[in-house]
MMTF fields as JSON, N, C-alpha, C and O atoms, coordinates in Angstrom:
{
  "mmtfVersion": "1.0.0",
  "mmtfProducer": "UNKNOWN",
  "numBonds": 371,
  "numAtoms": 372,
  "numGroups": 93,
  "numChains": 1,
  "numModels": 1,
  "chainsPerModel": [1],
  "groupsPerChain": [93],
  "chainIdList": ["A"],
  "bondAtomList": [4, 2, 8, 6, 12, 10, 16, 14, 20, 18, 24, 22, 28, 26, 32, 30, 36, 34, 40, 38, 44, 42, 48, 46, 52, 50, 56, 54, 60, 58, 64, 62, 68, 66, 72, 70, 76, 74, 80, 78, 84, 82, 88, 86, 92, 90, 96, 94, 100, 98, 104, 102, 108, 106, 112, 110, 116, 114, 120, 118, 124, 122, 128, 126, 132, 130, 136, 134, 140, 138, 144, 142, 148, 146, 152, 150, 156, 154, 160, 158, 164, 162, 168, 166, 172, 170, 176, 174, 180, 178, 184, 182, 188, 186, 192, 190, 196, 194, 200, 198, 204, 202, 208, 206, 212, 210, 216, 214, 220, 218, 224, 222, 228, 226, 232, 230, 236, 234, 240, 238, 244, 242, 248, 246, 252, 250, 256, 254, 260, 258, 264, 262, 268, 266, 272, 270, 276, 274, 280, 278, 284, 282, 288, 286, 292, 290, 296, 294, 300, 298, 304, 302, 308, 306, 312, 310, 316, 314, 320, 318, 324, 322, 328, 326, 332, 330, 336, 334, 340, 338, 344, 342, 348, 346, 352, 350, 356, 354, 360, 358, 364, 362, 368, 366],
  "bondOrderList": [1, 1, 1, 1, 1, 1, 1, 1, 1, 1, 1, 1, 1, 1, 1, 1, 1, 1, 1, 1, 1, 1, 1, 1, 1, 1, 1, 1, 1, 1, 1, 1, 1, 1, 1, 1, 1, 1, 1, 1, 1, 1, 1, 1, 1, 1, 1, 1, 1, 1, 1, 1, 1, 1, 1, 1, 1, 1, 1, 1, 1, 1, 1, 1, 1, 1, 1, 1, 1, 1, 1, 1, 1, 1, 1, 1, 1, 1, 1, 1, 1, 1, 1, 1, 1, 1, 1, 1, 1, 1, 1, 1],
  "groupList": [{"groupName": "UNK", "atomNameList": ["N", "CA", "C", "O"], "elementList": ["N", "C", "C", "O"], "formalChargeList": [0, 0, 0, 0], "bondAtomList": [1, 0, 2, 1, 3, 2], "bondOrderList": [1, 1, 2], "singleLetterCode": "X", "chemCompType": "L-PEPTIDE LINKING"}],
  "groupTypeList": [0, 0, 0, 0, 0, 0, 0, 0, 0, 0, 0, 0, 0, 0, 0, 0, 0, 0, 0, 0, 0, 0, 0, 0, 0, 0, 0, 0, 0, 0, 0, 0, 0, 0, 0, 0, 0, 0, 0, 0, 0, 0, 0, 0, 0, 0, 0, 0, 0, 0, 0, 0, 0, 0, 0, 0, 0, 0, 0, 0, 0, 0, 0, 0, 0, 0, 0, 0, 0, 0, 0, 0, 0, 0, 0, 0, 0, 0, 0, 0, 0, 0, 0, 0, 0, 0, 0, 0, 0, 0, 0, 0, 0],
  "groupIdList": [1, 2, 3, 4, 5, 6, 7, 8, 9, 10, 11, 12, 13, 14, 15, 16, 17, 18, 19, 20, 21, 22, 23, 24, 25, 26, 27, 28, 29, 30, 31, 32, 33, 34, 35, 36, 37, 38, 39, 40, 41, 42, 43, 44, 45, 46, 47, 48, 49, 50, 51, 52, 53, 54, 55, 56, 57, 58, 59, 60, 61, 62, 63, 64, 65, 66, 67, 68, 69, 70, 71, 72, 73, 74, 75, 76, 77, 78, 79, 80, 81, 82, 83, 84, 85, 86, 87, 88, 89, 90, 91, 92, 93],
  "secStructList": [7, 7, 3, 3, 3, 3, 7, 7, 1, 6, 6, 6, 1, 7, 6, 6, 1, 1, 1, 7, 7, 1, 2, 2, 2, 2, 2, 2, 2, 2, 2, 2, 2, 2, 7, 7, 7, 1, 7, 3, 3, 3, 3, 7, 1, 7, 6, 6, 2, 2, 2, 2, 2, 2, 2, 2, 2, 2, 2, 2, 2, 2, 6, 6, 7, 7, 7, 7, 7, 3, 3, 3, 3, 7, 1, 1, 1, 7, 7, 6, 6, 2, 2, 2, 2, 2, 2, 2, 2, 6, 1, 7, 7],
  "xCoordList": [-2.096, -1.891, -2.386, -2.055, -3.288, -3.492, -2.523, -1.73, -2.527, -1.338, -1.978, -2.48, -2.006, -2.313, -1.316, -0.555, -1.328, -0.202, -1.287, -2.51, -0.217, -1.23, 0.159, 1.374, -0.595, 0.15, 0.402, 0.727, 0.231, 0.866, 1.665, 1.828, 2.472, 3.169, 4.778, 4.748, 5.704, 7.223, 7.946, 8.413, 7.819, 8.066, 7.911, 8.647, 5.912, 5.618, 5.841, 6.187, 5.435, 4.885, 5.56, 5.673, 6.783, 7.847, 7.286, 7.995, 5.482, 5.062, 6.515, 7.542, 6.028, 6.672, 8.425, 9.33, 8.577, 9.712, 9.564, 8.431, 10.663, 10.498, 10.818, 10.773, 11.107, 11.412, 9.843, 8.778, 10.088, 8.65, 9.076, 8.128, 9.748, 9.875, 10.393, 11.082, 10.066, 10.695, 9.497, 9.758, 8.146, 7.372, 6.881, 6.6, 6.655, 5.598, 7.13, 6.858, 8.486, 8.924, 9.484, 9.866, 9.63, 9.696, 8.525, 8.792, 7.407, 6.21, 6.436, 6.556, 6.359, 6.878, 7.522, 7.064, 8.471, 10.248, 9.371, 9.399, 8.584, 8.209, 7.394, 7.516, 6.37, 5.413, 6.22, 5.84, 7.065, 7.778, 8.478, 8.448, 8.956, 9.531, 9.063, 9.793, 8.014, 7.119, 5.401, 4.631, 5.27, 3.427, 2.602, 1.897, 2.642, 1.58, 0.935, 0.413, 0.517, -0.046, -1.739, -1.768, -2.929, -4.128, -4.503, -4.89, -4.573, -4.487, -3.927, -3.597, -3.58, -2.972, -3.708, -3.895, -4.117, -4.597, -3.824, -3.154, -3.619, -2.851, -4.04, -4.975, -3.489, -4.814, -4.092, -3.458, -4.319, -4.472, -5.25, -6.437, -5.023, -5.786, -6.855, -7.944, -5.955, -6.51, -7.261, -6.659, -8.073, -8.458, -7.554, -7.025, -7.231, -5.955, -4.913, -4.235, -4.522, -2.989, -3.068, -2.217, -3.646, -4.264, -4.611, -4.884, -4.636, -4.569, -2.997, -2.507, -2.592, -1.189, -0.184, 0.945, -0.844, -0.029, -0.086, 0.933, -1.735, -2.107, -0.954, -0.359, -1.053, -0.585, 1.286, 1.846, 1.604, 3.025, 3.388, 4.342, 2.427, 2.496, 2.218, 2.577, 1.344, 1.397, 2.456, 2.831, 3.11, 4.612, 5.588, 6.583, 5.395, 6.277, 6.242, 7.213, 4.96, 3.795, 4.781, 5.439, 4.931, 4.98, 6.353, 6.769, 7.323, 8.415, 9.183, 10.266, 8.013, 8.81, 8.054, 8.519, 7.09, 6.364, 5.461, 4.889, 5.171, 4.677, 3.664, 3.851, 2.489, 1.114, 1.05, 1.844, 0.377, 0.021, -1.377, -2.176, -1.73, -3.456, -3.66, -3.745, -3.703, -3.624, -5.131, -5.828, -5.529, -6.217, -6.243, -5.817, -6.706, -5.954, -7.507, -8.727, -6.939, -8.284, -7.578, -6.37, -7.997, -10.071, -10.283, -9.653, -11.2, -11.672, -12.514, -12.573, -13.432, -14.451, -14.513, -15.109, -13.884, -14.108, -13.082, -12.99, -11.918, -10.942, -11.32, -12.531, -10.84, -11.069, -9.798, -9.126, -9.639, -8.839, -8.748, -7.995, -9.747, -9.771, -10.507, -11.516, -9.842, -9.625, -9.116, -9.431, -8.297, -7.258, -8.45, -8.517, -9.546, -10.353, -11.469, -11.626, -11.89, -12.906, -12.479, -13.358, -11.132, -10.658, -11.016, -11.826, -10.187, -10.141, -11.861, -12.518, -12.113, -13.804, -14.525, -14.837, -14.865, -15.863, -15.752, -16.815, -14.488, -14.356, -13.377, -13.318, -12.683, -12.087, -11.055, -11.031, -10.177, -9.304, -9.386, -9.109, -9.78, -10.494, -9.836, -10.014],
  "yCoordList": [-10.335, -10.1, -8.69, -7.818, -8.255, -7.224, -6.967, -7.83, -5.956, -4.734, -3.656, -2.717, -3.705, -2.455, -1.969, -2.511, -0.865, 0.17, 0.868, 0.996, 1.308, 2.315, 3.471, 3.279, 4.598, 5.73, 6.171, 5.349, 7.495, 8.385, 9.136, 9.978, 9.377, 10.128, 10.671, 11.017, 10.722, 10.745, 9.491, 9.155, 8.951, 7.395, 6.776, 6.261, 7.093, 6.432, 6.692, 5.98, 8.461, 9.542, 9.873, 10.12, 10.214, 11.545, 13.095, 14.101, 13.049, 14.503, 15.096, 14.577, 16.568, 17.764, 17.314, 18.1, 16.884, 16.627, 16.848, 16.871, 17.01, 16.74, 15.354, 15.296, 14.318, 13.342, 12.019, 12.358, 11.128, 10.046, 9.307, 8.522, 8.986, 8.278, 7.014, 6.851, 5.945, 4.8, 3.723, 3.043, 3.575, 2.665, 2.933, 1.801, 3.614, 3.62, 3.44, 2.854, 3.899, 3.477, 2.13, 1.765, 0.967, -0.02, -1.162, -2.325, -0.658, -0.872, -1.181, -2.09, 0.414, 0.152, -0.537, -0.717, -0.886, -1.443, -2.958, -3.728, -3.147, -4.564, -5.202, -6.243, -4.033, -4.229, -4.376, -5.118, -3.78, -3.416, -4.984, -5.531, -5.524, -6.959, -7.97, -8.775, -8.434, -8.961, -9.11, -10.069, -7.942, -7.736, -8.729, -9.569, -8.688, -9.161, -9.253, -10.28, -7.435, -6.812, -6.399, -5.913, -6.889, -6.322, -5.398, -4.511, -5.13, -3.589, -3.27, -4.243, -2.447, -1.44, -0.24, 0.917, -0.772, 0.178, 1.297, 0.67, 2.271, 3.329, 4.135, 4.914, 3.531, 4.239, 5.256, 5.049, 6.209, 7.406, 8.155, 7.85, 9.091, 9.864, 11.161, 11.601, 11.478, 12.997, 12.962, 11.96, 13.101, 13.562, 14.101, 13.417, 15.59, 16.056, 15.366, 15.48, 14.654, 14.14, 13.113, 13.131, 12.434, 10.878, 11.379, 10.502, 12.59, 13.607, 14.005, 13.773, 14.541, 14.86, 13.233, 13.172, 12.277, 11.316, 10.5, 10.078, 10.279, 10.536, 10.92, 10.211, 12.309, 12.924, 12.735, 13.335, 12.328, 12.218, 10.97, 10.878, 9.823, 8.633, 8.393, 7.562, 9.739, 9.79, 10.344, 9.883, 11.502, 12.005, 10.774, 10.861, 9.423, 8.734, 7.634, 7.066, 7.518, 6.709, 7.428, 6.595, 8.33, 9.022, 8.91, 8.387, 9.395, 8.991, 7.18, 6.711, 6.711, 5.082, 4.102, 3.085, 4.65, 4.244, 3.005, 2.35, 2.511, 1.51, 2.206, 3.114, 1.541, 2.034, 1.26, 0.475, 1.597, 0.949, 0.613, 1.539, -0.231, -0.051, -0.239, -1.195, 1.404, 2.272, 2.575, 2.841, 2.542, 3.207, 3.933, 3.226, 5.167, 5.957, 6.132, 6.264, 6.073, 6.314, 7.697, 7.883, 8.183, 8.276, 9.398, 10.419, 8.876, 9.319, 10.427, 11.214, 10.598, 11.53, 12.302, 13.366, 11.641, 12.083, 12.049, 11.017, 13.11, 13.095, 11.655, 11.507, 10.647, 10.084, 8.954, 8.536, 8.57, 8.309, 6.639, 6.004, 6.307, 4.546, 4.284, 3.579, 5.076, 4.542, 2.714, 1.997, 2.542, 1.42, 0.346, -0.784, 0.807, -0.334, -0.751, -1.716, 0.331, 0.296, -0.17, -0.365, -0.349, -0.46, -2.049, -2.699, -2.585, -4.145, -4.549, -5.588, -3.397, -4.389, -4.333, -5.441, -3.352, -3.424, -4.173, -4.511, -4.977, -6.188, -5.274, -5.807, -4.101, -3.417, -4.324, -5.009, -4.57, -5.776, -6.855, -6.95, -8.465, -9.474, -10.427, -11.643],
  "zCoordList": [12.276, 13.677, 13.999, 13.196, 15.278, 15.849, 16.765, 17.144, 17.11, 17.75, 18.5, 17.883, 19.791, 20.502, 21.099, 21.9, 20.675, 21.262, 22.521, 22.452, 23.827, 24.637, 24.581, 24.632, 24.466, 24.745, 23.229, 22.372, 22.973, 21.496, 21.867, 20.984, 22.96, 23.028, 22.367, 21.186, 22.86, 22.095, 21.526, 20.438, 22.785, 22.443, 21.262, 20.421, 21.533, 20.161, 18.832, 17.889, 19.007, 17.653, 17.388, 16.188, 18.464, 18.509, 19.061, 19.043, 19.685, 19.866, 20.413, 20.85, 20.14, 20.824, 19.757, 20.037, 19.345, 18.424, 16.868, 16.388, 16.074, 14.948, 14.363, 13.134, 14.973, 15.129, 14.688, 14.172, 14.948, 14.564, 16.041, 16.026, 17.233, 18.055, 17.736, 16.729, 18.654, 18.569, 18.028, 17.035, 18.714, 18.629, 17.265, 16.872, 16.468, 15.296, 14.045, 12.997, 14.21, 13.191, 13.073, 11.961, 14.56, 14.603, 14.107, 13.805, 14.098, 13.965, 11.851, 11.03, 11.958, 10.672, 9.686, 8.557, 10.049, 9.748, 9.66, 8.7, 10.959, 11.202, 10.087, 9.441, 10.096, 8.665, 7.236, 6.331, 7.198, 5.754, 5.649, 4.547, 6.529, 6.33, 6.291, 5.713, 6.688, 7.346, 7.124, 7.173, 6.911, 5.966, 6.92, 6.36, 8.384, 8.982, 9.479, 9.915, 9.733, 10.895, 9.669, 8.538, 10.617, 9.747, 10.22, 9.459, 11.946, 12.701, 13.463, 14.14, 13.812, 14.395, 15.479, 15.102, 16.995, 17.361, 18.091, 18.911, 18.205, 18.696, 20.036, 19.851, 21.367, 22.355, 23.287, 24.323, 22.743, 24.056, 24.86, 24.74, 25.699, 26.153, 25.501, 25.869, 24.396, 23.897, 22.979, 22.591, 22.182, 21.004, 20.168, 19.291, 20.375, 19.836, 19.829, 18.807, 20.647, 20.534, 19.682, 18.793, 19.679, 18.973, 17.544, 16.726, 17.162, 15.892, 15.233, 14.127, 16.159, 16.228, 16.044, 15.557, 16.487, 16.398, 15.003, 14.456, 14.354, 13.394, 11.932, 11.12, 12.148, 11.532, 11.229, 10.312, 11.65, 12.116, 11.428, 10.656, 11.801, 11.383, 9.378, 8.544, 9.377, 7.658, 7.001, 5.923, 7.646, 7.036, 7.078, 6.359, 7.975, 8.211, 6.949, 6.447, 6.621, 5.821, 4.683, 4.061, 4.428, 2.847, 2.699, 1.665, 3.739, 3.607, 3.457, 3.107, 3.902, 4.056, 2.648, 2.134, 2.384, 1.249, 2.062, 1.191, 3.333, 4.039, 4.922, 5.732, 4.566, 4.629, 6.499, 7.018, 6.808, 8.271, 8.665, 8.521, 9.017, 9.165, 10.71, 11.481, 10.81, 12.251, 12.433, 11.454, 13.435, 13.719, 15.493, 16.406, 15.753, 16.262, 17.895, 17.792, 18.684, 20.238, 21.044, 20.9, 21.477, 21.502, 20.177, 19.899, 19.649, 18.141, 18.178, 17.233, 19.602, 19.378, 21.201, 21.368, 22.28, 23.659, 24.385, 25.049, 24.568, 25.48, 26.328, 26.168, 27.077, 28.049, 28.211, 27.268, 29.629, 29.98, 30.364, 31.102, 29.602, 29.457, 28.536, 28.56, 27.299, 25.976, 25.478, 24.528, 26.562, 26.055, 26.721, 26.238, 28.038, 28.109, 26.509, 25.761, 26.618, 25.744, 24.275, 23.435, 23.969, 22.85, 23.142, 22.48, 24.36, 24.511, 25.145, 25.076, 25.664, 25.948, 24.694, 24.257, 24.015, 23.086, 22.447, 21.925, 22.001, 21.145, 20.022, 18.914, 20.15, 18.55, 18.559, 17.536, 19.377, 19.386, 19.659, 20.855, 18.947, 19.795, 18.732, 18.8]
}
């Protein structure tokens, strides 16, 4: 099963917290029981943040021992319809 998440923010990541949020450790939990997710797209606005969210999701990774197959938007251009281009280009189909 594919999975698009829109938004990296607290919710998801936990930014601006020391925390992991709600969506990526449910995500998690889901995978760890279950094993039936093949991707995982995570779409935001930032470059940086979508880094930061990234990152967060591997301390979560190391602590839970459950790998995720994330992959993280916008990869290379701040922009703000990430979540189209994720679903038009075909990355989720």
């Amino acid at each position: 099963m594919d999975l698009c998440v829109i938004g990296n923010g607290m919710y998801v990541s936990g930014r601006g917290t020391d925390g992991f949020g709600t969506i990526l450790p449910a995500i998690s939990a889901f995978q760890k029981e279950l094993n039936s997710l093949s991707r995982v797209f995570v779409v935001g606005t930032n470059v940086q943040r979508a880094q930061e969210a990234e990152e967060k999701i591997q301390k979560l990774s190391d602590l839970t021992g459950v790998l995720l197959p994330l992959k993280f938007f916008p990869d290379e251009n701040d922009s703000a319809k990430s979540y189209l281009q994720v679903l038009i280009q075909g990355e989720i189909a």
